[in-house]
C-alpha positions in Angstrom: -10.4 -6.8 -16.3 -6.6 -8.1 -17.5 -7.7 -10.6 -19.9 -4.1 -12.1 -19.0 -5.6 -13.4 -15.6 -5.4 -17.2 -15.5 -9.2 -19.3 -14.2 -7.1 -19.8 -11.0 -6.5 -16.5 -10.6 -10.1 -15.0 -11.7 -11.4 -17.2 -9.1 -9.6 -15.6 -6.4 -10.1 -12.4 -7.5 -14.1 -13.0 -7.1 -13.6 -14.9 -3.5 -11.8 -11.7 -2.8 -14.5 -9.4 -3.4 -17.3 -11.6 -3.0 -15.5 -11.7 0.8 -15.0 -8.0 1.3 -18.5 -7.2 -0.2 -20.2 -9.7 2.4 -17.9 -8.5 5.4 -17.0 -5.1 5.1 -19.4 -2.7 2.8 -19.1 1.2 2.7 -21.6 0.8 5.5 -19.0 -1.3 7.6 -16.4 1.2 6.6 -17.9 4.3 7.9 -18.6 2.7 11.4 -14.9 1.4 11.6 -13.8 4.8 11.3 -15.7 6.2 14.3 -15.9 3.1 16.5 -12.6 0.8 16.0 -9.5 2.3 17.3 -7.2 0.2 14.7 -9.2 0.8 12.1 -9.7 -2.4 11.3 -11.4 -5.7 12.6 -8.6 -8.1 14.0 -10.2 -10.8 13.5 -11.6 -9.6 10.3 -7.9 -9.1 8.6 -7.2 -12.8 10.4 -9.8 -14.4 8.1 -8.2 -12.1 5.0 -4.7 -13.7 5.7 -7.0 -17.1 5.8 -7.4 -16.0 2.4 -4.0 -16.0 1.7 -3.2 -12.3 1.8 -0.2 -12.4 3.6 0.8 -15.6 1.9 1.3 -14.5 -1.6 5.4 -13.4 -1.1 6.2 -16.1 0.9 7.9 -19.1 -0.3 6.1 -22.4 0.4 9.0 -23.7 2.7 8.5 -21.0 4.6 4.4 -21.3 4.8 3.3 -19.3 2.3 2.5 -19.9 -1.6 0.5 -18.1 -4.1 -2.2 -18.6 -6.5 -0.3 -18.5 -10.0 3.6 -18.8 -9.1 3.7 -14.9 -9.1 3.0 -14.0 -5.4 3.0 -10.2 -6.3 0.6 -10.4 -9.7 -1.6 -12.3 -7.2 -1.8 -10.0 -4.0 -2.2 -7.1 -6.6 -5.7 -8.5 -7.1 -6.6 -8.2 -3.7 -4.8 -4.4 -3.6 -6.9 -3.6 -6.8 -10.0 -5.4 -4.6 -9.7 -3.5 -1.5 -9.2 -0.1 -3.3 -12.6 -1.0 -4.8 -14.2 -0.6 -1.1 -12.2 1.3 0.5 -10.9 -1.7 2.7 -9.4 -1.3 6.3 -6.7 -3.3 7.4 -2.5 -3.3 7.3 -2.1 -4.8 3.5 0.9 -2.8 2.1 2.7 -2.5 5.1 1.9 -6.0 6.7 3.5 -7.9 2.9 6.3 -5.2 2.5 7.4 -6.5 6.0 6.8 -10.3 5.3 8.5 -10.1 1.7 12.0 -8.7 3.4 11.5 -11.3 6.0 11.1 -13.9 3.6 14.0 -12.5 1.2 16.8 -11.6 3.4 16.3 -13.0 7.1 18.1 -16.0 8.6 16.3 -18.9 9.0 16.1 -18.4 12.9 14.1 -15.0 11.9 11.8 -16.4 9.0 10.7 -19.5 11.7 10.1 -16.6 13.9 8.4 -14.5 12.4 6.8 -15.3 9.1 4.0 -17.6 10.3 2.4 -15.3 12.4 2.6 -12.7 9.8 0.9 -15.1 7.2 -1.6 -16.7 9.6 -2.7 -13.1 10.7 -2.2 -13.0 14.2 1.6 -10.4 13.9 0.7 -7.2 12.1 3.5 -5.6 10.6 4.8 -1.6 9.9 8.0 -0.5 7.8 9.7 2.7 9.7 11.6 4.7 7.7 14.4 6.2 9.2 16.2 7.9 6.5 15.3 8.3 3.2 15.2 5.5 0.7 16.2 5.3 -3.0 15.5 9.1 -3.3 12.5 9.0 -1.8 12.4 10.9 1.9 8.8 9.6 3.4 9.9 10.0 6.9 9.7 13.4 8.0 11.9 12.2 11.2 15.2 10.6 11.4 16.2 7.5 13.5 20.5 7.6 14.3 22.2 4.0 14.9 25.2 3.7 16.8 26.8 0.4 16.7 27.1 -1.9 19.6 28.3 -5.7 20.1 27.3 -6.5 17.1 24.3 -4.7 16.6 22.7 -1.3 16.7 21.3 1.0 19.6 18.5 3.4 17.8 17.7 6.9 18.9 15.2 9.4 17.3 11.1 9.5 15.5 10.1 8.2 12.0 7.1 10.2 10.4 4.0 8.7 9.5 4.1 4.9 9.5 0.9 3.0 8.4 -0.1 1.0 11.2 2.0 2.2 13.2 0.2 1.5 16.7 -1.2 -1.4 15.8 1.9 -3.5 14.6 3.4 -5.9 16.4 6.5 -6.1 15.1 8.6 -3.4 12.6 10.9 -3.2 9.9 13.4 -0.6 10.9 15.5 1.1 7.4 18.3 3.2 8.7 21.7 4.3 7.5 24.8 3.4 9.3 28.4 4.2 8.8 28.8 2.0 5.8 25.2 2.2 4.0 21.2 1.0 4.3 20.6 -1.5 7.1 17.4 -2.8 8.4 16.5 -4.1 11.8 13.5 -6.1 13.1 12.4 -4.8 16.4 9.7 -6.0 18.2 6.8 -3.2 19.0 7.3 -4.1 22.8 11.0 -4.2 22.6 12.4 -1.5 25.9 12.5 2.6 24.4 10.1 2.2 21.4 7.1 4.8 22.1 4.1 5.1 20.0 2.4 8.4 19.2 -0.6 9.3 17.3 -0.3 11.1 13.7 -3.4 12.3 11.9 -4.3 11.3 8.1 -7.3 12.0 5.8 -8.2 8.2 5.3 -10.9 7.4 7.6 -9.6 3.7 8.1 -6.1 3.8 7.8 -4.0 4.9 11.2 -0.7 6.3 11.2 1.8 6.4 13.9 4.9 8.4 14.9 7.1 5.5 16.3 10.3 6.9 18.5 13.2 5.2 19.7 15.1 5.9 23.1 17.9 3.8 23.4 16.3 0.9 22.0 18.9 -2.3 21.4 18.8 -4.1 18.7 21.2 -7.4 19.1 22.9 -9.1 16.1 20.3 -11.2 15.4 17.8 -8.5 15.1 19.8 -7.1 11.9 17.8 -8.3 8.8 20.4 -9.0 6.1 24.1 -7.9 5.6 24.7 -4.7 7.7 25.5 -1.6 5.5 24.1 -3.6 2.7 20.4 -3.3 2.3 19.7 -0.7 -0.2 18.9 -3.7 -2.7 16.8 -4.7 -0.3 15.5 -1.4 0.8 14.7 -0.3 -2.8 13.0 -3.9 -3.5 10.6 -2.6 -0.6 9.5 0.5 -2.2 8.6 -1.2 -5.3 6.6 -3.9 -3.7 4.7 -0.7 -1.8 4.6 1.6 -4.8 3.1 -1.6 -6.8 0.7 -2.2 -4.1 -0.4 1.7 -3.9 -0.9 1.7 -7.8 -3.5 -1.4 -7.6 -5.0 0.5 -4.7 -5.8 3.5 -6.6 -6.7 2.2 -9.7 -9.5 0.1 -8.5 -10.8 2.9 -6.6 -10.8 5.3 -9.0 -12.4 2.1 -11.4 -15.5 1.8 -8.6 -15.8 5.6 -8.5 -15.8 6.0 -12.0 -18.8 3.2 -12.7 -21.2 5.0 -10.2 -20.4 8.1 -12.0 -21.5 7.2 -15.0 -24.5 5.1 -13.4 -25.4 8.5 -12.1 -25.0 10.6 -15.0 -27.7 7.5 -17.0 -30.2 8.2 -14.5 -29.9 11.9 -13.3 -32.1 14.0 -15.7 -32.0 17.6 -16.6 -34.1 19.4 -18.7 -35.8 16.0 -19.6 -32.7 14.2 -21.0 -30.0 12.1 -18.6 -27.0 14.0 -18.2 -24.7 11.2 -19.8 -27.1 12.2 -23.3 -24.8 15.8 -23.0 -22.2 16.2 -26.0 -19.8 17.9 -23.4 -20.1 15.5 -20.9 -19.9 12.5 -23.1 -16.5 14.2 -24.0 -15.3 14.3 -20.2 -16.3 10.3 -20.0 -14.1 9.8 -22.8 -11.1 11.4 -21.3 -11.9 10.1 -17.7 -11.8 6.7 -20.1 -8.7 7.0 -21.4 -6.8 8.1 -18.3 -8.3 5.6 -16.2 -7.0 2.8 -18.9 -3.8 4.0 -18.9 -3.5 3.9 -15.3 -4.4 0.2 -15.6 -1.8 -0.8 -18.3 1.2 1.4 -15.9 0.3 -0.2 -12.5 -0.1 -3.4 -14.6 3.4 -3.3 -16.4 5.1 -1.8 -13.0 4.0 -5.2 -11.1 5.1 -7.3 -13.9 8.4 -6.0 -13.8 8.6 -6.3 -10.4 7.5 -9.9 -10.3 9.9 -10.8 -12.1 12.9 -8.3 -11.4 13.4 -7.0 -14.0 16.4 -3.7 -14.5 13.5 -1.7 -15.7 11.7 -2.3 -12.6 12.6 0.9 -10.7 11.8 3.3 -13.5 8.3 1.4 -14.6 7.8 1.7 -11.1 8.3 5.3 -10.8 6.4 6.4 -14.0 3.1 4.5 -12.5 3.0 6.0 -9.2 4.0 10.0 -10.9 0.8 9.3 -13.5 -1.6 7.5 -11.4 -0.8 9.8 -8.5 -1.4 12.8 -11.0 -4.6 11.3 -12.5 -6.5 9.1 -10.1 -7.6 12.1 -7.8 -8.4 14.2 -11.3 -10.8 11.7 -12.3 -12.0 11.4 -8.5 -12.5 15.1 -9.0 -14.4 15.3 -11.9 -16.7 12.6 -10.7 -17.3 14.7 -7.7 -18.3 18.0 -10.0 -20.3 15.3 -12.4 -22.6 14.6 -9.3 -23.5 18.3 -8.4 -23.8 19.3 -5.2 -24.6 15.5 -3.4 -21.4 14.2 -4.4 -19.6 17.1 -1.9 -21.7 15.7 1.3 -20.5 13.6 3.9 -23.2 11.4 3.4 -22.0 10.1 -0.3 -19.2 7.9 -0.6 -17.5 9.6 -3.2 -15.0 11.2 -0.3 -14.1 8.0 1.4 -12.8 6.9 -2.3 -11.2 10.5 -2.9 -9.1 10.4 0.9 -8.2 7.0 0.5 -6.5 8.2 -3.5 -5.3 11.1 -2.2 -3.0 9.0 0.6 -1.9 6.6 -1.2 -1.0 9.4 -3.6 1.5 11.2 -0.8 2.8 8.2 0.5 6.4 6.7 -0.5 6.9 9.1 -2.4 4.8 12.4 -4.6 4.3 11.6 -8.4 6.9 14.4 -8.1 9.7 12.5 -6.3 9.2 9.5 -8.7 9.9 12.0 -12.0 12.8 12.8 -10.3 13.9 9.2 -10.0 12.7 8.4 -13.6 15.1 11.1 -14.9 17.4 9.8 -12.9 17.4 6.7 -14.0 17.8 8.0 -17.8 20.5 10.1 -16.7 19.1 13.4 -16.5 
């Protein structure tokens, strides 16, 4: 628990889990994955934004509004939340979308635009054409030629989350003169969908291609050639996201370890009552605190945008990506043999890590930007 969290804020973060407990256990989970297409429950993720989880980067002239005044301290409690449960739906990439709408776009684009996104009824997926702020998560490349004012956009991103369910997309590409972003519409003429495979059982990823497609003037989100402010901005909010994620899975996984270890016996004693054991707790401890206090100081800074944003940023997601699947690992060897069946849920909790770990960006890439940013 962050004793920081104000009453207002404590209460949503119980709504929030009292929801997802009520409407979408493990049990829920599993049958999503083999009978729901999406992934998620349409309607379902509707009642979430109800909640206010779409809402939370918004500003209130545009429809949204937050819980505490910090819209991304607050929608980090429902990250943390849904990493807990191993929650469906589009949450990083549906807010990454909504927060550059509601940043950079023209008025014209945030009336059109930001209250579906915040009611629930648009789901949205960022397509990385080129790399961004040292981080290549693409695997494809999307080209922009320039025309009457806009762009015409040939080529295939890599992975997008959500990708075939989204309704509308966040297009980063580099042109002639730097980082711009588009907003194209997923029915817009040339953009093809195709399937791309991932270890999370709930999350669906896309390969999204683009023959021809034209994007007009007004479909240019922010200065042309001038987004990498922007762009980079993203990453955080996603990175930030990802952390909270993680660390609440690996928090669940972690209780029901030890829960485990209490009541399993061996050799007439519970195997938590085991000197070497105990030891491994310990540790599991300690790097499962310090994965709180990183993705907690990252999100601060990025609340409030701070310089040091892009570095704290970086060291969370290179030590929680290192340490939340270790942990995850030693609670699989702590349970024996059940805890490497299909039928326990330590997996769900260990796929769900493990993506969030590869995604914008490896814990290596982000070194490599933290030693960067120090001038290494």
């Amino acid at each position: 628990m962050d004793l920081r969290l104000s009453d207002d804020q404590q209460l949503f973060r119980e709504t929030t889990r009292k929801f997802l407990e009520s409407t979408c256990p493990l049990e829920t989970v599993r049958r999503l994955a083999d009978a729901e297409p999406a992934g998620f429950d349409k309607k379902w993720w509707k009642r979430g934004a109800e909640l206010g989880w779409v809402s939370m980067l918004v500003a209130e002239e545009d429809g949204g509004g937050s819980i505490s005044g910090h819209g991304l301290l607050d929608l980090v409690l429902v990250a943390e939340e849904m990493g807990r449960l191993v929650s469906p739906g589009p949450l990083v990439p549906t807010n990454v979308v909504t927060a550059a709408l509601a940043r950079s776009g023209t008025p014209t684009q945030r009336r059109e635009f930001l209250p579906g996104l915040v009611n629930g009824d648009t789901v949205a997926a960022w397509c990385l054409g080129t790399p961004v702020a040292g981080i290549d998560t693409a695997g494809g490349r999307v080209e922009a030629a320039p025309s009457d004012g806009g762009y015409v956009l040939d080529g295939v991103t890599g992975p997008v989350e959500a990708g075939g369910q989204a309704d509308l997309y966040l297009v980063t590409i580099h042109t002639g003169d730097g980082v711009t972003q588009c907003v194209v519409p997923s029915d817009t003429p040339g953009v093809a969908v195709g399937p791309a495979h991932g270890l999370d059982l709930v999350r669906r990823y896309a390969q999204v291609r683009f023959d021809q497609v034209v994007v007009p003037p007004d479909g240019v989100l922010g200065v042309a050639g001038d987004a990498a402010a922007d762009a980079e901005r993203q990453l955080q909010i996603a990175v930030v996201l990802q952390g909270a994620e993680m660390v609440g899975a690996v928090n669940r996984a972690f209780e029901f370890t030890v829960e485990y270890a209490s009541d399993r016996y061996s050799f007439g004693r519970p195997l938590a009552s085991y000197q070497a054991l105990k030891h491994r707790f310990a540790d599991m401890k300690v790097w499962l605190e310090a994965a709180h206090a990183t993705a907690d100081a990252a999100a601060r800074a990025v609340d409030v945008d701070s310089p040091l944003a892009a570095e704290l940023v970086s060291v969370a997601k290179s030590y929680i990506g290192d340490h939340a699947p270790a942990i995850l690992q030693d609670c699989v060897q702590l349970h024996g043999g059940i805890g490497v069946t299909w039928d326990h849920d330590l997996h769900l909790y260990l796929r769900r890590v493990v993506t969030d770990r590869s995604q914008f960006g490896t814990p290596g890439d982000h070194r490599e930007r933290v030693a960067v940013a120090m001038g290494m």
